[in-house]
C-alpha positions in Angstrom: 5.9 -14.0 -15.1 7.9 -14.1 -11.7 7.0 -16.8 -9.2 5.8 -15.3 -6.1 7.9 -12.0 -6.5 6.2 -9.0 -4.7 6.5 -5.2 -5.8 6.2 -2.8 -3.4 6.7 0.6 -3.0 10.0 1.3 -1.6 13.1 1.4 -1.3 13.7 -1.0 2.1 12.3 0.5 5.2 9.2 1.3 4.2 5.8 0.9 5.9 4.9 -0.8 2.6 7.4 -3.0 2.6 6.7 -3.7 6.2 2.9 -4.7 5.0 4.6 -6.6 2.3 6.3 -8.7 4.5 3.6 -10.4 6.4 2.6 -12.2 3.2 6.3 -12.8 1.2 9.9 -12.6 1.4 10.7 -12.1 -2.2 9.9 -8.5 -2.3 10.9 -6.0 -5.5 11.4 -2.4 -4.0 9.8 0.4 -6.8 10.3 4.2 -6.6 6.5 4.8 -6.6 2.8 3.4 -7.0 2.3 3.7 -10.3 5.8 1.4 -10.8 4.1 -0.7 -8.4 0.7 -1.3 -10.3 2.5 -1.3 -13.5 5.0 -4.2 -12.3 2.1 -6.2 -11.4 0.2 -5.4 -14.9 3.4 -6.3 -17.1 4.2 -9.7 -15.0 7.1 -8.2 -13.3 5.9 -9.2 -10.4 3.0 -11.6 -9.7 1.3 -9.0 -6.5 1.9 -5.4 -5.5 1.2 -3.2 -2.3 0.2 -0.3 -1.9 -1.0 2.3 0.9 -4.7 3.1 -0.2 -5.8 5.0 3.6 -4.8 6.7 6.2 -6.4 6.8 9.6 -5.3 10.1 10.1 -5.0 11.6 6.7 -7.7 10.0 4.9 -7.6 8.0 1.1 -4.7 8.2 -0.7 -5.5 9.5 -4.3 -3.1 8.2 -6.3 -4.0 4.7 -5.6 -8.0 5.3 -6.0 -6.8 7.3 -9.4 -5.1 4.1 -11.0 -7.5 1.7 -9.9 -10.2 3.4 -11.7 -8.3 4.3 -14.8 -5.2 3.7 -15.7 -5.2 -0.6 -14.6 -7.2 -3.3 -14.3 -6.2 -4.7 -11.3 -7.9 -6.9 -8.7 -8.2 -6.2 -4.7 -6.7 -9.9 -3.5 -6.2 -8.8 0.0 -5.8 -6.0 2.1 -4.0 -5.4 5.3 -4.0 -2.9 8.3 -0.9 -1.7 9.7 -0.5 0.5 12.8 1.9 2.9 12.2 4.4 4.6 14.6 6.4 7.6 13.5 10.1 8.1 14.7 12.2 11.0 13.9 15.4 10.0 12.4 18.6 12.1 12.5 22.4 11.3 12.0 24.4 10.2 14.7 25.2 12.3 18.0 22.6 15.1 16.4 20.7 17.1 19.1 17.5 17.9 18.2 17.6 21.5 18.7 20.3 21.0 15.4 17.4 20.0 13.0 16.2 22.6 10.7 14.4 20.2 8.1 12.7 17.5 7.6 12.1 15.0 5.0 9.4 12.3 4.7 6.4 10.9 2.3 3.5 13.7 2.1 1.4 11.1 4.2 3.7 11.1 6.8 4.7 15.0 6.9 0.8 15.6 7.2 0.4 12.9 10.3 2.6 14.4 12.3 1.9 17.8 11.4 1.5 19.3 15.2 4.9 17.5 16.2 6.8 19.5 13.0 5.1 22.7 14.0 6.3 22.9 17.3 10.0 21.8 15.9 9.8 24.6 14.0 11.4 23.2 11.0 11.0 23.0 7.2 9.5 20.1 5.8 10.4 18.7 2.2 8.6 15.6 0.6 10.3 12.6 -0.4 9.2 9.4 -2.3 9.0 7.6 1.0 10.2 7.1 4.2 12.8 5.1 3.5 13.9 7.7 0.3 14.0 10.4 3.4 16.3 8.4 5.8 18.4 7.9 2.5 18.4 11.5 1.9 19.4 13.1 5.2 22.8 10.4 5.8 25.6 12.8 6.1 23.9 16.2 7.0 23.4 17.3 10.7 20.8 19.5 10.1 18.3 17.6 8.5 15.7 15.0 9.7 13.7 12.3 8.7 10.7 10.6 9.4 10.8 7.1 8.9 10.8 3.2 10.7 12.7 1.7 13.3 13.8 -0.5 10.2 15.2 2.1 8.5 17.1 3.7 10.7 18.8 0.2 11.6 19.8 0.3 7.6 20.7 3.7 7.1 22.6 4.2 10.2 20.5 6.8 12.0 19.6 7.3 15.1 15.8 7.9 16.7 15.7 10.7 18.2 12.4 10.9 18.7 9.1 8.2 19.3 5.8 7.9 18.1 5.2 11.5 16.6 2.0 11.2 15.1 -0.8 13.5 15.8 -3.1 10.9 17.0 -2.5 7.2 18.3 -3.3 4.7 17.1 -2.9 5.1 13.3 -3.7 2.8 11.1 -2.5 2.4 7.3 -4.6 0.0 4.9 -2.8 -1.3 2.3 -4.1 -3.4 -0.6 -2.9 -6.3 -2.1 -3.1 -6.2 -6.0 -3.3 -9.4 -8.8 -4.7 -10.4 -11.7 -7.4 -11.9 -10.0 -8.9 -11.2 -6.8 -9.7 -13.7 -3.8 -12.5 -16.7 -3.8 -15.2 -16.4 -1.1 -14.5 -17.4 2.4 -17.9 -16.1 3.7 -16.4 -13.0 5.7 -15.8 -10.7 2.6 -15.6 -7.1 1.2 -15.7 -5.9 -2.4 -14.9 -2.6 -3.8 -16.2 -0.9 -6.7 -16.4 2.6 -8.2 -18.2 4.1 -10.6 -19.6 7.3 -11.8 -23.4 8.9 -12.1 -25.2 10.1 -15.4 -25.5 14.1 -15.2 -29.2 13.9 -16.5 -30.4 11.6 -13.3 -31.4 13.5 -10.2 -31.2 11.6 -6.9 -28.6 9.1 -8.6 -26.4 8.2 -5.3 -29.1 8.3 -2.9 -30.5 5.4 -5.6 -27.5 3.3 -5.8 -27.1 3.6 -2.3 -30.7 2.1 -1.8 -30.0 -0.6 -3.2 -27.4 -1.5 -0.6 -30.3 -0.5 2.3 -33.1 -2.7 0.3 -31.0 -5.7 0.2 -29.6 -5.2 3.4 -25.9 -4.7 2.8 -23.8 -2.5 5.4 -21.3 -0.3 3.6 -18.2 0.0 5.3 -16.6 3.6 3.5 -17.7 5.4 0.7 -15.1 8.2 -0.9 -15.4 10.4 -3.9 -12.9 11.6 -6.0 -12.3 14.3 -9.0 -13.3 12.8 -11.9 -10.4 14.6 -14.1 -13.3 15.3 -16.4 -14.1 18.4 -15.4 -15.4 20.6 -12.3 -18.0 19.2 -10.2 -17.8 15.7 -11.9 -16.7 13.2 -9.4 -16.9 9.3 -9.0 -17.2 7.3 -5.9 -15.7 4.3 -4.3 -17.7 2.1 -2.0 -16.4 -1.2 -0.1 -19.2 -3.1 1.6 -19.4 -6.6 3.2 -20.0 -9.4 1.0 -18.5 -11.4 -2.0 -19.1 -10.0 -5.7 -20.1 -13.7 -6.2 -22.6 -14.0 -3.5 -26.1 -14.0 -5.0 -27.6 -11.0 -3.1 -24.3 -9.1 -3.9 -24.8 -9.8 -7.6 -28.0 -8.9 -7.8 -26.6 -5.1 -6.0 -24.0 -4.9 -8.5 -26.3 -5.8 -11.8 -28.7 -2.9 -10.6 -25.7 -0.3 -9.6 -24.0 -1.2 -13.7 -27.5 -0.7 -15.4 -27.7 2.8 -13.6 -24.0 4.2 -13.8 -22.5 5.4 -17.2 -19.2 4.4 -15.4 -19.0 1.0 -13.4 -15.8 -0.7 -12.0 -15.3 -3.7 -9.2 -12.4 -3.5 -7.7 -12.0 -6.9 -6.0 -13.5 -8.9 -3.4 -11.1 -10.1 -0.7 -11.0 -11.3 2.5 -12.1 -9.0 5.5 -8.9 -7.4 6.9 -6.1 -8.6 8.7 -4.4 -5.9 11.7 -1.1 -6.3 12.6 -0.1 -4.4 16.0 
């Protein structure tokens, strides 16, 4: 297994790799986030990061998706990143010359008012940083990306801060084999699904939380991929999985679920302005 190596989703100049920064230097860039989890799931790389929510723009899906199917991967940490979006074009370009733009979905949707009034084409791209990589060269196109990456690719910002709302916060997650010890300000994550034949089944797992007094702090559902109208929810509340009224939450939640999962317990998160 690498030593501390990091996977991230990348290339350089990436809000991920920003995130990934404030807890290593030995960072390993990957093309997406399922080459992140899976770097971290064959030793490649000892953590990964991810985005997993966006202030503006909500959960990110293909995150949630692996983490309840396809890897059994551990929450360690997670980290809160405000984000500012800068459009990036080649140098001298006015911006009356751009005619598209090129950025990650996320980004394209959080500064969806901003591209409308441009009145430009948007494409998607890997990332931010696979934008800025994309556009070098070619007047009439546009990214949206970091201050970093326009530093590496060259580019000049043309424009500040061009998302829909301020602030905006990205959480990522920090992913290992195992997830962090208690330090008595904690959250854990789990997911799971609920048995067709049992009426009232989320309003009962979420009494549990109200009868033992835990606060939630998000609950999310997602498609199931099993067919229409089946879904399966993620919850993160405050608390360790190894605290003993926090077990006693999760024992009831797996004897009720057909489906039951815990993400990780971690510390509570860390914001970086």
């Amino acid at each position: 297994m690498a030593g501390e190596s990091i996977a991230y989703l990348g290339p350089e100049g990436t809000f991920t790799e920003e995130a990934a920064l404030h807890i290593g230097e030995e960072l390993l860039a990957f093309d997406s986030i399922l080459e992140v989890l899976g770097a971290v799931a064959s030793g490649k790389a000892s953590r990964g990061v991810v985005p997993i929510e966006n202030s503006i723009e909500g959960p990110v899906g293909v995150t949630l998706d692996l983490l309840a199917w396809e890897y059994d991967l551990c929450i360690e940490r997670e980290i809160i990143l405000r984000v500012r979006h800068n459009l990036l074009v080649n140098s001298g370009v006015s911006l009356g010359e751009v005619r598209e733009v090129y950025s990650h979905p996320q980004s394209l949707a959080q500064c969806r008012r901003f591209l409308e009034k441009l009145g430009v084409t948007t494409h998607s791209a890997p990332s931010t940083a696979a934008a800025a990589r994309t556009i070098v060269g070619r007047r009439e196109l546009a990214a949206i990306g970091t201050l970093r990456a326009a530093d590496i690719y060259g580019l000049d910002v043309i424009a500040e801060d061009i998302q829909d709302f301020d602030p905006n916060f990205t959480r990522f997650i920090v992913l290992s084999e195992k997830d962090h010890e208690p330090t008595g300000k904690d959250k854990t994550s789990i997911v799971f699904s609920l048995a067709e034949d049992r009426p009232g089944g989320l309003y009962e797992v979420l009494g549990f939380f109200a009868e033992h007094g835990v606060n939630l702090t998000k609950i999310e559902s997602r498609p199931s991929k099993r067919g229409l109208g089946k879904y399966i929810f993620f919850i993160d509340f405050e608390g360790h999985r190894k605290d003993a009224v926090i077990m006693d939450v999760l024992d009831c939640i797996a004897d009720r679920t057909p489906f039951f999962k815990i993400l990780g317990s971690y510390p509570e998160e860390t914001v970086y302005e």
